[in-house]
Residue, then its C-alpha position, 0 to 999 in steps of 0.5 A: x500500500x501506499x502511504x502519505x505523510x502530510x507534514x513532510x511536504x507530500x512524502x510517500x513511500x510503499x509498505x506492507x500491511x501485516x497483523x500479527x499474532x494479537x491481531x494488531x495491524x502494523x505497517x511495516x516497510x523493509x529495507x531493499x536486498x536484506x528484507x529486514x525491517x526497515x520502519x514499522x508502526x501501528x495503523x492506528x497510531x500512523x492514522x492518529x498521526x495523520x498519515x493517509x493510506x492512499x492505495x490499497x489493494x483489495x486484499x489491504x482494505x478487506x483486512x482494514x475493514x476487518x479491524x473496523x478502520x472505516x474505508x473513509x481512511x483510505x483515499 
């Protein structure tokens, strides 16, 4: 998915939504040969801090829906 920082004129990067074994949704992004994690955080707190999901795919939004993130959230 792609998502947005708004307050850091107009950054974008591509991540990974994934949930782990307490069912929490994380946005995980790695870093390029080595498939480390590069920058991960909480859906929820990246959408508190105004991040924007602005691509999504179908299987991200049936999994964002599922965690009752309101499909307002993505653009």
């Amino acid at each position: 998915m792609t998502i947005a920082v708004p307050t850091s004129g107009g950054w974008t990067f591509e991540a990974q939504l994934e949930e782990d074994e307490w069912h929490m949704l994380w946005l995980v992004r790695r870093h390029g040969g080595t498939g480390k994690r590069q920058l991960w955080i909480f859906v929820s707190a990246a959408l508190k801090n105004n991040w924007h999901i602005v691509n999504a795919t179908p299987a991200e939004r049936e999994l964002l829906a599922a965690h009752r993130f309101a499909s307002g959230r993505v653009q």
